[in-house]
Backbone as a chain_set.jsonl record, in Angstrom:
{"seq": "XXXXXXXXXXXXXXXXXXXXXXXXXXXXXXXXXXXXXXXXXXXXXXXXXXXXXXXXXXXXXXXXXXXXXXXXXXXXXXXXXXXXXXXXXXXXXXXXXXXXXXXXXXXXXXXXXXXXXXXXXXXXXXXXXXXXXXXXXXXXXXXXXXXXXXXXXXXXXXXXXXXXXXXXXXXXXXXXXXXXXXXXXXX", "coords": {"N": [[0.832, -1.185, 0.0], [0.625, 1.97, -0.777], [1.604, 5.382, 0.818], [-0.759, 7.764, 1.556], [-0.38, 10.681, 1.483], [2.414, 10.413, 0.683], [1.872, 9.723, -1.57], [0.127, 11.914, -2.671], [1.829, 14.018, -2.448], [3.903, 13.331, -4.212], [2.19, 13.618, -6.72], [2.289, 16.456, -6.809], [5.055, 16.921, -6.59], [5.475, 16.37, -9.717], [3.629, 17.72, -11.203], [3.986, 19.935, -12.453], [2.979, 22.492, -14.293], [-0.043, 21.639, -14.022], [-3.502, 21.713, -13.834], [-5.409, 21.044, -11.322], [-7.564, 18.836, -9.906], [-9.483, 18.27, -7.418], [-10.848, 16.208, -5.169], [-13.039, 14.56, -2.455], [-12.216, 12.413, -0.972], [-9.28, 12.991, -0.886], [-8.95, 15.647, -0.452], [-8.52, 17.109, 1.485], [-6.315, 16.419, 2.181], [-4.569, 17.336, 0.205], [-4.89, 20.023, -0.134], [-3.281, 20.976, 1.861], [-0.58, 20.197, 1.077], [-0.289, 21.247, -1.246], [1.804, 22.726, -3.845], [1.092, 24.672, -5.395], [-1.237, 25.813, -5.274], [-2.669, 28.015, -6.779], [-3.305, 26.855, -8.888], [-5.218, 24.943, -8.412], [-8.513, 23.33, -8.238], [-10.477, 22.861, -6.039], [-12.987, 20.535, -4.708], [-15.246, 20.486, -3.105], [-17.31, 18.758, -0.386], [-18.613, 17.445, -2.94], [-19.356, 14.623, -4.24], [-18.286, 12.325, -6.476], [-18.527, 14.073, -8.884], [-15.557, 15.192, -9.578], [-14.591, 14.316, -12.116], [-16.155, 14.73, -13.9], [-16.003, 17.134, -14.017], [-13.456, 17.315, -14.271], [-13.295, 16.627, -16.63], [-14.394, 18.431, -18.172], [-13.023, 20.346, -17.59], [-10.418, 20.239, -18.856], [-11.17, 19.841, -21.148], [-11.704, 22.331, -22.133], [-9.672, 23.94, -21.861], [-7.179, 23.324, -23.741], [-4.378, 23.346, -23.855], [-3.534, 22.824, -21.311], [-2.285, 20.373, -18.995], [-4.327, 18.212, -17.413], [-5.047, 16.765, -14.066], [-6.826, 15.031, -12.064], [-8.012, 14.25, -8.875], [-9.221, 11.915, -7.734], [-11.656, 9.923, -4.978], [-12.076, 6.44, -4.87], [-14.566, 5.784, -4.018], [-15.988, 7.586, -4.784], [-15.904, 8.352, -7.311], [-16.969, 5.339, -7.626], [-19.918, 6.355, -7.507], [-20.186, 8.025, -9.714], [-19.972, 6.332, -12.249], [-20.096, 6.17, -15.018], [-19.17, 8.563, -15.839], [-16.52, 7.379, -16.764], [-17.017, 6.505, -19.104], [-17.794, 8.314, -20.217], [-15.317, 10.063, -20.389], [-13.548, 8.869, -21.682], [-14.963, 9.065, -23.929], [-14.394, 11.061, -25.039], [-12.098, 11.871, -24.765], [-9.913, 13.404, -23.968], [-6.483, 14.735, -24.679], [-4.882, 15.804, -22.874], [-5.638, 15.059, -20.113], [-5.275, 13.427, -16.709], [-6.439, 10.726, -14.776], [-6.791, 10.322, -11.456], [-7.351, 7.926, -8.833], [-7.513, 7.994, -5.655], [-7.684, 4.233, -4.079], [-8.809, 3.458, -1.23], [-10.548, 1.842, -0.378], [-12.977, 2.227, 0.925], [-15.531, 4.867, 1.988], [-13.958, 7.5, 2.413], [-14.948, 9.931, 3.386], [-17.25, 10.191, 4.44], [-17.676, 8.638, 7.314], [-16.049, 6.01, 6.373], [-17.383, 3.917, 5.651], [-17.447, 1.151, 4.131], [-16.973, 0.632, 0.635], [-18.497, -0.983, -2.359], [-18.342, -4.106, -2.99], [-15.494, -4.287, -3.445], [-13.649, -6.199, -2.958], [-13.344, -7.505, -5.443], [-13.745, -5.699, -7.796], [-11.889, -3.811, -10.38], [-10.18, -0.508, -10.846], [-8.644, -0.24, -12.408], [-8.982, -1.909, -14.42], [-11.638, -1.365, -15.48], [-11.401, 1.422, -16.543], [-10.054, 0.934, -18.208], [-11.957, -0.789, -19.551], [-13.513, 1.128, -20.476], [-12.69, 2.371, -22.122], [-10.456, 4.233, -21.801], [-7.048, 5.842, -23.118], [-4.635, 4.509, -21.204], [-4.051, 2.385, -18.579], [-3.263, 2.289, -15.188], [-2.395, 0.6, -12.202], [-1.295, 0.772, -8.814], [0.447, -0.246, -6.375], [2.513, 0.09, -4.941], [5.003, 2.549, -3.379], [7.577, 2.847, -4.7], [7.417, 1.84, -7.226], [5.365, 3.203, -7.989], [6.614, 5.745, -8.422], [8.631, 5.53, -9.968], [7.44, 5.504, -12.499], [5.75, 7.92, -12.527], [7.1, 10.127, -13.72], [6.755, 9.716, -16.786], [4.062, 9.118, -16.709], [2.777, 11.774, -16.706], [3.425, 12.862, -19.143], [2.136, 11.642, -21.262], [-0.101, 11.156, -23.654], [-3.395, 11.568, -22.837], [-7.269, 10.282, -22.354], [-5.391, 9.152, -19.537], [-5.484, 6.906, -16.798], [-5.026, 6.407, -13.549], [-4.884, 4.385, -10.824], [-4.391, 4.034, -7.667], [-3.389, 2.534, -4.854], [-3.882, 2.677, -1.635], [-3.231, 3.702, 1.428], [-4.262, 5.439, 4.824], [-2.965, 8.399, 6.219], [-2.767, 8.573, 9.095], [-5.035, 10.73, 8.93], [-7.639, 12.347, 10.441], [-11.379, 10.796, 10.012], [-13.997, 11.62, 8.969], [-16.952, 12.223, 10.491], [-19.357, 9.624, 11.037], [-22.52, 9.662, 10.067], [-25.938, 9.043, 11.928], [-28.74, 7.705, 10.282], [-31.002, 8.774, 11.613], [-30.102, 11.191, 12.16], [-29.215, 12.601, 9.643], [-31.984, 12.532, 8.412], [-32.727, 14.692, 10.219], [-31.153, 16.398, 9.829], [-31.791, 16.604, 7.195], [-34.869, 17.599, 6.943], [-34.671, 19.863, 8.415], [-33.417, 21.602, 6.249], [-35.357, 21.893, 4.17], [-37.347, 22.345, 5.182], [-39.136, 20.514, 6.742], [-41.67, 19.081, 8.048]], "CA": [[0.0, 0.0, 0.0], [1.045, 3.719, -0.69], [1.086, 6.569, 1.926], [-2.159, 8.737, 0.731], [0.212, 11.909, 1.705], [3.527, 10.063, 0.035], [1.086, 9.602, -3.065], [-0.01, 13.132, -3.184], [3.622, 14.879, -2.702], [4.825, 12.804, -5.291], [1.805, 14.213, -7.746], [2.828, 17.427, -6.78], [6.253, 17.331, -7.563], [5.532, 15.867, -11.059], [2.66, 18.492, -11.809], [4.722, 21.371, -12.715], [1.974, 23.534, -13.897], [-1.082, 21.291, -14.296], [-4.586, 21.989, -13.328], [-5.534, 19.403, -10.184], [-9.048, 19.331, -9.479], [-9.207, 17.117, -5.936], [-12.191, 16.113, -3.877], [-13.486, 14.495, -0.912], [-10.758, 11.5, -0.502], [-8.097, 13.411, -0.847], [-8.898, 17.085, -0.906], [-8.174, 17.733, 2.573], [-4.686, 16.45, 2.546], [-4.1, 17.79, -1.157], [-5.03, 21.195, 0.272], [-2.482, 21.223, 3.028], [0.737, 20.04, 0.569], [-0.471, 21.638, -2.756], [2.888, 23.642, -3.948], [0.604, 25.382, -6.418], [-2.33, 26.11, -5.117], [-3.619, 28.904, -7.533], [-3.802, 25.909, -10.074], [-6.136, 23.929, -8.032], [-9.474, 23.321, -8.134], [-10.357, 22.036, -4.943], [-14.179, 20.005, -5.159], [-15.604, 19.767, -1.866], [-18.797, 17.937, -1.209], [-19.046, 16.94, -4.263], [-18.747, 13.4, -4.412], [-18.701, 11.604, -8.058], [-18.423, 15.035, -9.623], [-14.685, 15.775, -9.992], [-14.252, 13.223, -13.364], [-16.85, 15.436, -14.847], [-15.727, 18.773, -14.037], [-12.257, 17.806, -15.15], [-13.145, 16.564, -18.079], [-14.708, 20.062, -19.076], [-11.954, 21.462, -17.547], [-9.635, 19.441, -19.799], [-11.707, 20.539, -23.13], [-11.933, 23.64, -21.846], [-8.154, 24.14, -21.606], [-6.556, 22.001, -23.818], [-3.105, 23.301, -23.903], [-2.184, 22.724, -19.936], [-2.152, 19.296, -18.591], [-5.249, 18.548, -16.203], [-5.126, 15.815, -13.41], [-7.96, 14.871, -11.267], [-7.407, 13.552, -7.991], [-10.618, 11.284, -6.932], [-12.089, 8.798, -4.356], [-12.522, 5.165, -4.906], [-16.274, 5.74, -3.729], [-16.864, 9.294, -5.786], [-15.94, 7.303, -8.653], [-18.39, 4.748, -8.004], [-20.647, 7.371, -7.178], [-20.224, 8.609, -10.783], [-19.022, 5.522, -13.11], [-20.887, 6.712, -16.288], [-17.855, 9.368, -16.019], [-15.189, 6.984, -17.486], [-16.936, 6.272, -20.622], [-17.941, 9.644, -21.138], [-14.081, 10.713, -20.456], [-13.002, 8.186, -22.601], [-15.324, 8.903, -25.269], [-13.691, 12.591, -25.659], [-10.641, 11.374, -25.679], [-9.218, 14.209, -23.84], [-4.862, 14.258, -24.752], [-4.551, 16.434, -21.632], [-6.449, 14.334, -19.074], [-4.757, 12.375, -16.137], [-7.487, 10.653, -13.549], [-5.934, 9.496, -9.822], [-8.242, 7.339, -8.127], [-6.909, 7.468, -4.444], [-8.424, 3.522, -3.371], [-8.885, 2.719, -0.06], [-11.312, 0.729, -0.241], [-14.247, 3.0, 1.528], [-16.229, 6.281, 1.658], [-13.614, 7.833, 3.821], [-15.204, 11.264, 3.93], [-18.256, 10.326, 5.076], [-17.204, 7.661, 7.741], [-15.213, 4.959, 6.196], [-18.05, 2.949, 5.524], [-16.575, 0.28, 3.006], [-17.128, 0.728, -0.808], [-19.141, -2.689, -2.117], [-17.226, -4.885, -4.535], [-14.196, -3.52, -3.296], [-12.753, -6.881, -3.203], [-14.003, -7.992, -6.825], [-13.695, -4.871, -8.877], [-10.454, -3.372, -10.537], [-10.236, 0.438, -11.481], [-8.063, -0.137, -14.021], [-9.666, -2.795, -15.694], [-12.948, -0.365, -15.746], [-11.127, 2.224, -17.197], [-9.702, -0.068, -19.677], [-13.125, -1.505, -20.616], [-14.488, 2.472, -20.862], [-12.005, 2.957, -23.433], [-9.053, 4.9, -21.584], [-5.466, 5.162, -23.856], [-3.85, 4.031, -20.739], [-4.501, 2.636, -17.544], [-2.283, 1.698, -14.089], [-2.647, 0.477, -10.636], [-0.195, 0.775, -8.18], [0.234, -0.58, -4.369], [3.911, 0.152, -4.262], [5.379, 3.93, -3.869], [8.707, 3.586, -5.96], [6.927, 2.068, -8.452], [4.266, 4.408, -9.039], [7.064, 7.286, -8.301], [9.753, 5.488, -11.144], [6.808, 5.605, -13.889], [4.99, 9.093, -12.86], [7.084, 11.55, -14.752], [6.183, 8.968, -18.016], [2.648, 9.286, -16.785], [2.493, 13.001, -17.239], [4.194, 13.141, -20.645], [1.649, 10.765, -21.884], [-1.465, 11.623, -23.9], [-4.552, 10.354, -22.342], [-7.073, 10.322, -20.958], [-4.67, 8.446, -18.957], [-5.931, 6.749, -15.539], [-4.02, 5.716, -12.402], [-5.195, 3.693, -9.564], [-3.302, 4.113, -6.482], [-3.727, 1.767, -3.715], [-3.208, 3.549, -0.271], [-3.124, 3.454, 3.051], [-4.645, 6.328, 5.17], [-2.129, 8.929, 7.485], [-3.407, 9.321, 10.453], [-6.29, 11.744, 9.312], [-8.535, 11.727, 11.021], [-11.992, 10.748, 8.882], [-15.626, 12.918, 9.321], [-18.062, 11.015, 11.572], [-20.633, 8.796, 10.323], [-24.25, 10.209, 10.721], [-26.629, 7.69, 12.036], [-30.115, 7.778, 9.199], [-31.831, 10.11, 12.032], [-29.16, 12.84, 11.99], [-29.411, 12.782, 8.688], [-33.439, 12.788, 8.424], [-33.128, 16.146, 10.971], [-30.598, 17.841, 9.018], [-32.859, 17.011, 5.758], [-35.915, 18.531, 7.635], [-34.14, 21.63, 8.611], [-32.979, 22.127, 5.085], [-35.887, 21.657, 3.531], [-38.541, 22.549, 6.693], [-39.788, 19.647, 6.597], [-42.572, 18.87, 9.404]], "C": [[0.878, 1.25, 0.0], [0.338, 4.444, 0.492], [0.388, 7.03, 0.836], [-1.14, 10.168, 0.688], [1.439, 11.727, 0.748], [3.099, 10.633, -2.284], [0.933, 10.91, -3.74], [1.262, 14.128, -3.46], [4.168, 14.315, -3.55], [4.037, 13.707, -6.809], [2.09, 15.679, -7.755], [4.014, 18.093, -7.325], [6.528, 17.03, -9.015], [4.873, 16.555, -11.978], [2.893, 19.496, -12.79], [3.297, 21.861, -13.013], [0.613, 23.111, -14.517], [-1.841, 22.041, -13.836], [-4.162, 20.803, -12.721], [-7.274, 19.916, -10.0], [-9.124, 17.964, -8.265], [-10.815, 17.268, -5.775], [-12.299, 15.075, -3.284], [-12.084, 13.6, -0.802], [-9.615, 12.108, -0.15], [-7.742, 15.131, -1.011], [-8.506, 17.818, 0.624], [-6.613, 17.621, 3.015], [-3.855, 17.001, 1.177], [-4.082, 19.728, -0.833], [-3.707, 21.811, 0.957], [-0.875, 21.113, 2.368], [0.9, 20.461, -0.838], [1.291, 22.714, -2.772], [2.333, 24.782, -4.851], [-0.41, 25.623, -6.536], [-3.383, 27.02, -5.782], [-3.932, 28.286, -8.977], [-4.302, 24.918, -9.605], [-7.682, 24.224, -7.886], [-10.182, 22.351, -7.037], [-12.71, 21.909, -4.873], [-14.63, 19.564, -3.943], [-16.94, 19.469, -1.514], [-19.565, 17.664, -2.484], [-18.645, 15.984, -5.173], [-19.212, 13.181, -5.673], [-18.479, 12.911, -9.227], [-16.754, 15.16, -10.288], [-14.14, 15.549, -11.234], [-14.53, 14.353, -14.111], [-16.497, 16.561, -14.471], [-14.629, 18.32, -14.233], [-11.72, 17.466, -16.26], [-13.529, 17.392, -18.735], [-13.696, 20.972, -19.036], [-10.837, 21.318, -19.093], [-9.735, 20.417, -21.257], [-11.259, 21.798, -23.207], [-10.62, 24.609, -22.289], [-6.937, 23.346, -21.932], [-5.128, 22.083, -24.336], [-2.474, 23.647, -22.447], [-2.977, 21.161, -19.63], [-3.491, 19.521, -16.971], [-5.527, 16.871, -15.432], [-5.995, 16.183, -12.326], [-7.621, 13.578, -10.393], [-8.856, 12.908, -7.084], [-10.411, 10.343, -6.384], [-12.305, 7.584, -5.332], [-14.828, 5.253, -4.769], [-16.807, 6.829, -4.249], [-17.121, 8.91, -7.131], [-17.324, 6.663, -8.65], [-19.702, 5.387, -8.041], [-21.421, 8.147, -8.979], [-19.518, 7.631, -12.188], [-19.257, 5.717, -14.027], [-19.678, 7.662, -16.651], [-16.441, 8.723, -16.939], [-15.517, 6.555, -18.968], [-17.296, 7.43, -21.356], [-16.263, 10.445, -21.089], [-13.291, 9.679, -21.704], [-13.202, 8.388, -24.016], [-14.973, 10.042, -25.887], [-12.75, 12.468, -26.226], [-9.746, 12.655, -24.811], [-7.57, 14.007, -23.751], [-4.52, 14.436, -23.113], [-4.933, 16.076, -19.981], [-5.699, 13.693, -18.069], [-5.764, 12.188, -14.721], [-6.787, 9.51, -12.73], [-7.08, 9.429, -9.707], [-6.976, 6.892, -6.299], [-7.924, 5.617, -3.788], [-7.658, 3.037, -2.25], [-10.01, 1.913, 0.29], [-12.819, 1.167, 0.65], [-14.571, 4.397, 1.251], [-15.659, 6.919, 2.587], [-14.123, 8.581, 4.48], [-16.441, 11.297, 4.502], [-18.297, 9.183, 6.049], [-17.109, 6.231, 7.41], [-15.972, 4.186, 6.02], [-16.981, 1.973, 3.897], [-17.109, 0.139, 1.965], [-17.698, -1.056, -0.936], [-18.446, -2.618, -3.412], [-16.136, -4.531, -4.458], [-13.039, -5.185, -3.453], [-12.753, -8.426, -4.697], [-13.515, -7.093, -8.167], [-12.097, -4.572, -8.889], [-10.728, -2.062, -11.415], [-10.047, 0.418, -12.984], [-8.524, -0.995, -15.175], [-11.15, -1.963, -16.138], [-12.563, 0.689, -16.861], [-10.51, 1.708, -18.664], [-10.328, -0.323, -20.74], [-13.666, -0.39, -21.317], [-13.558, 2.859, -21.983], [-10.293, 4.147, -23.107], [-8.024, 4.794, -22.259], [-4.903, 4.089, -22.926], [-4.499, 4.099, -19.427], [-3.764, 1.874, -16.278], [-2.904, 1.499, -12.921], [-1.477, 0.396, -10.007], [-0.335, 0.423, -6.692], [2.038, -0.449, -4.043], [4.906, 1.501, -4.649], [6.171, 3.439, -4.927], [8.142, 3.411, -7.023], [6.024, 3.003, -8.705], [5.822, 5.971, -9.395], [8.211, 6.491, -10.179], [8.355, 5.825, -12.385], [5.975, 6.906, -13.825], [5.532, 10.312, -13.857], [6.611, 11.361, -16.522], [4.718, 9.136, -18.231], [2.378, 11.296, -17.532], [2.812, 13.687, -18.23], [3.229, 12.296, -21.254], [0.627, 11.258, -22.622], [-2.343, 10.882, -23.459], [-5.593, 10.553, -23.195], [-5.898, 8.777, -20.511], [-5.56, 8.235, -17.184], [-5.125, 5.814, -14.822], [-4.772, 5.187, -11.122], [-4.357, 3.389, -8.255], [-3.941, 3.287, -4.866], [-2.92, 1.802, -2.151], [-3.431, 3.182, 0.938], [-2.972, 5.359, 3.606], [-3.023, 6.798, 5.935], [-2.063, 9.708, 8.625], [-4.569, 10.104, 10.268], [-7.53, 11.36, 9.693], [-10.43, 11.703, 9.782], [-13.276, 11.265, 9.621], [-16.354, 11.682, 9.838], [-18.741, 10.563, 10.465], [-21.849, 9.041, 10.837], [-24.972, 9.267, 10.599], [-27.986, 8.563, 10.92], [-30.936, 8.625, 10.141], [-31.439, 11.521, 12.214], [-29.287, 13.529, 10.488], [-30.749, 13.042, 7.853], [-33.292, 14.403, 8.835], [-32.743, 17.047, 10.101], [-31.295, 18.116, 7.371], [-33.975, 17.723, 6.084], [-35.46, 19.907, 7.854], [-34.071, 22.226, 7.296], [-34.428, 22.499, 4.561], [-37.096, 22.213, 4.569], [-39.477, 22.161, 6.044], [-40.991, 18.938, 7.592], [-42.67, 17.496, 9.218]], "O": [[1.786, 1.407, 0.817], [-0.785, 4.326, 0.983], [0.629, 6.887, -0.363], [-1.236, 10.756, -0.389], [1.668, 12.669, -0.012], [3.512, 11.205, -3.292], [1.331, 11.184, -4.872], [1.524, 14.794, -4.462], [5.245, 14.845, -3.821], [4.691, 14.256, -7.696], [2.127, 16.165, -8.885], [4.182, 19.091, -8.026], [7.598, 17.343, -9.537], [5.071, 16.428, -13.186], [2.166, 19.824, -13.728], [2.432, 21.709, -12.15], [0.055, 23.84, -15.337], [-1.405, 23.084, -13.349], [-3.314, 19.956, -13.003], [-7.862, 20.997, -9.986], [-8.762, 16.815, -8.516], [-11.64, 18.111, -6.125], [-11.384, 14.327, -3.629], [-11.002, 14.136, -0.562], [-8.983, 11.768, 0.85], [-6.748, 15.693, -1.47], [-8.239, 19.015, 0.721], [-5.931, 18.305, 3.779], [-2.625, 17.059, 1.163], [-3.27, 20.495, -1.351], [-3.202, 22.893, 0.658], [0.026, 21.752, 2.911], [1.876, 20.19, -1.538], [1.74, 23.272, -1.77], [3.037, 25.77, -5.058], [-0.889, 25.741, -7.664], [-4.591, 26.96, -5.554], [-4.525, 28.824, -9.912], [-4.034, 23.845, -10.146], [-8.049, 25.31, -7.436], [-10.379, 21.159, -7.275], [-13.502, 22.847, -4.962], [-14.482, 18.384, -3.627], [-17.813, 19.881, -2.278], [-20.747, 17.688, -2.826], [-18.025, 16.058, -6.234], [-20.275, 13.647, -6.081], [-18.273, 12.609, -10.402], [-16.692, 15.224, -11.515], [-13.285, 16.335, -11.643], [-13.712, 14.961, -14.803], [-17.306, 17.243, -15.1], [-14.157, 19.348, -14.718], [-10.632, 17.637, -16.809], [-13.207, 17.403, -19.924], [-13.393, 21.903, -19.782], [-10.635, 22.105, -20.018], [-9.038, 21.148, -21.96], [-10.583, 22.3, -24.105], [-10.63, 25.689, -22.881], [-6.067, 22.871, -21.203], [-4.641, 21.217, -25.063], [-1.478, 24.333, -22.215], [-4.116, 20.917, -20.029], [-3.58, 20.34, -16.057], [-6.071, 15.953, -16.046], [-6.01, 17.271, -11.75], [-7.212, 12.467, -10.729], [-9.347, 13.373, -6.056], [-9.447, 9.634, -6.673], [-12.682, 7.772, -6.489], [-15.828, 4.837, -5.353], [-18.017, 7.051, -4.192], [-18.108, 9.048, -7.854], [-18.361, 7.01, -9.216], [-20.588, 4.827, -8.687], [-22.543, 8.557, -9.278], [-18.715, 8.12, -12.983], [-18.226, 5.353, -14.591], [-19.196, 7.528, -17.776], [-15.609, 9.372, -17.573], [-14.682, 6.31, -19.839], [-17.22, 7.64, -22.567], [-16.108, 11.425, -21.818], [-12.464, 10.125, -22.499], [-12.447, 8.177, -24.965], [-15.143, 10.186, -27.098], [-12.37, 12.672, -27.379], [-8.613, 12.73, -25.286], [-7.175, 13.223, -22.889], [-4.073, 13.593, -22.337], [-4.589, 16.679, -18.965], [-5.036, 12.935, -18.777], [-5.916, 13.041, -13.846], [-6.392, 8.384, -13.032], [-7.911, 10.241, -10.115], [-6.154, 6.021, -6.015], [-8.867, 5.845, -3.031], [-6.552, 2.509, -2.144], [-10.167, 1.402, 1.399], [-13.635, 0.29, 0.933], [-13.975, 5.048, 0.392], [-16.295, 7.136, 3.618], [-14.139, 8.527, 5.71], [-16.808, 12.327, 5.068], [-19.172, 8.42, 5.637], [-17.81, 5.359, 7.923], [-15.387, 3.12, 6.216], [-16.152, 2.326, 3.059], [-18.036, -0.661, 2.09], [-17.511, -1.993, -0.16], [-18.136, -1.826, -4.302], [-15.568, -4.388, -5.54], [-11.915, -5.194, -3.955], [-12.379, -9.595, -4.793], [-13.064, -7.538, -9.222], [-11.268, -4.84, -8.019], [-11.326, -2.178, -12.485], [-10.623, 0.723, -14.028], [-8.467, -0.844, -16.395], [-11.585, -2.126, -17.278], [-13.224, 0.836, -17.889], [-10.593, 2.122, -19.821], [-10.068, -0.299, -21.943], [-14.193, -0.514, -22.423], [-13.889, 3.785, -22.724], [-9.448, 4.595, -23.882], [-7.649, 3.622, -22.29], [-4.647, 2.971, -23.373], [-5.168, 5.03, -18.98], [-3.702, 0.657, -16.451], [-3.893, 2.157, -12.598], [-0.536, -0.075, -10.645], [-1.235, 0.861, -5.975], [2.612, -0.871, -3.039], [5.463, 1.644, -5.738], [5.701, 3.496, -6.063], [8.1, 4.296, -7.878], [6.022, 3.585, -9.79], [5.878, 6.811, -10.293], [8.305, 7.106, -11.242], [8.713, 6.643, -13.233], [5.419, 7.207, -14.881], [4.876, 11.123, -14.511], [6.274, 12.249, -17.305], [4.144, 9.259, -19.313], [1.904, 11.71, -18.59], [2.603, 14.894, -18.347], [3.751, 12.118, -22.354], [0.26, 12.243, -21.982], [-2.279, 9.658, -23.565], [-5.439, 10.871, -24.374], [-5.762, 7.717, -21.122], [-6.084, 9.152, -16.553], [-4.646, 4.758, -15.235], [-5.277, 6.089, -10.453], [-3.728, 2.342, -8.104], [-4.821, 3.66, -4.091], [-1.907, 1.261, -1.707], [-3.921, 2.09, 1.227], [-2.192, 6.223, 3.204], [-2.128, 5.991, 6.185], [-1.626, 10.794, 9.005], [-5.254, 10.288, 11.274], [-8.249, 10.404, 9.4], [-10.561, 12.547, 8.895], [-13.389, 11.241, 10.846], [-16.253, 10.486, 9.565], [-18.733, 10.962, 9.3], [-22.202, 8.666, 11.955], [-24.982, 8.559, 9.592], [-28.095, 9.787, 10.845], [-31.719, 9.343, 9.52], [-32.073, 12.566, 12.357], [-29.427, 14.732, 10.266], [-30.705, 13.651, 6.784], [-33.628, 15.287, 8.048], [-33.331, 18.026, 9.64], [-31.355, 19.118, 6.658], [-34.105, 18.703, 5.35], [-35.997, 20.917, 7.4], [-34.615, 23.317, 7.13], [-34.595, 23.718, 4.578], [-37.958, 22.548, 3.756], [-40.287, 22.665, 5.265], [-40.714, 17.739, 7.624], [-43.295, 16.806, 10.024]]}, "num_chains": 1, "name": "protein.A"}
């Protein structure tokens, strides 16, 4: 398993002057070690989204390099995302999947099929140029500066291990009823 923090300081130093668009998994420790923070797009509650906002970004902007740094469970959240990123084709594309194997940001509940499914073979089937998994730093670190010279979309699967942070409670189904009632004043 990769440090989640090792993982991210490594995409950092390889970025030079990408776009990053992060969320929930990894947006709180991507925040804290970004070196380049006025080229981030930081995606917070807004699980399953970040694929699709950085594949517009991508289009959008298709002479700087744009890596998207998502959950294992935002993903699943949003899997329709890899065949519509695939089907663009974006050159400039690179999608991190931090897996740990749960929904960390909303307490760690454990992702289903986690010990069945394979990112990279998903991204494979959706049509990605190129697609990796990794559970062992050097290797991901000897092949990342190859990754970011690559045309994609390109997708990476990084298989981590948390560091120390601490992860957002888990709301029991009546905390979550109240705070929908409040929102919504709901009687």
């Amino acid at each position: 398993m990769i440090p989640s923090l090792d993982a991210l300081k490594a995409i950092d130093e390889f970025r030079r002057d990408a776009l990053v668009v992060a969320t929930m998994t990894g947006l709180e420790e991507w925040q804290n070690i970004s070196g380049n923070p006025g080229r981030d797009v930081p995606l917070d509650d807004m699980m399953g989204k970040a694929s699709s906002f950085a594949l517009g970004l991508a289009l959008a902007q298709p002479d700087h390099k744009v890596a998207v740094i998502d959950g294992d469970g935002s993903l699943l959240s949003n899997l329709g995302s890899l065949v519509t990123i695939a089907n663009s084709a974006p050159p400039n594309l690179i999608h991190f999947v931090l897996q740990d194997n749960m929904y960390f940001s909303t307490g760690s509940a454990p992702i289903p099929g986690a010990d069945k499914l394979s990112f990279k073979g998903l991204a494979l089937s959706a049509g990605y140029s190129m697609s990796y998994e990794f559970d062992d730093f050097e290797e991901f670190i000897t092949n990342l500066e190859d990754i970011f010279q690559q045309e994609g979309p390109i997708f990476v699967c990084l298989k981590i291990q948390r560091n120390g942070i601490p992860q957002s409670p888990h709301r029991t189904f009546e905390e979550a009823r109240e705070q929908l009632k409040e929102l919504f004043k709901i009687t």
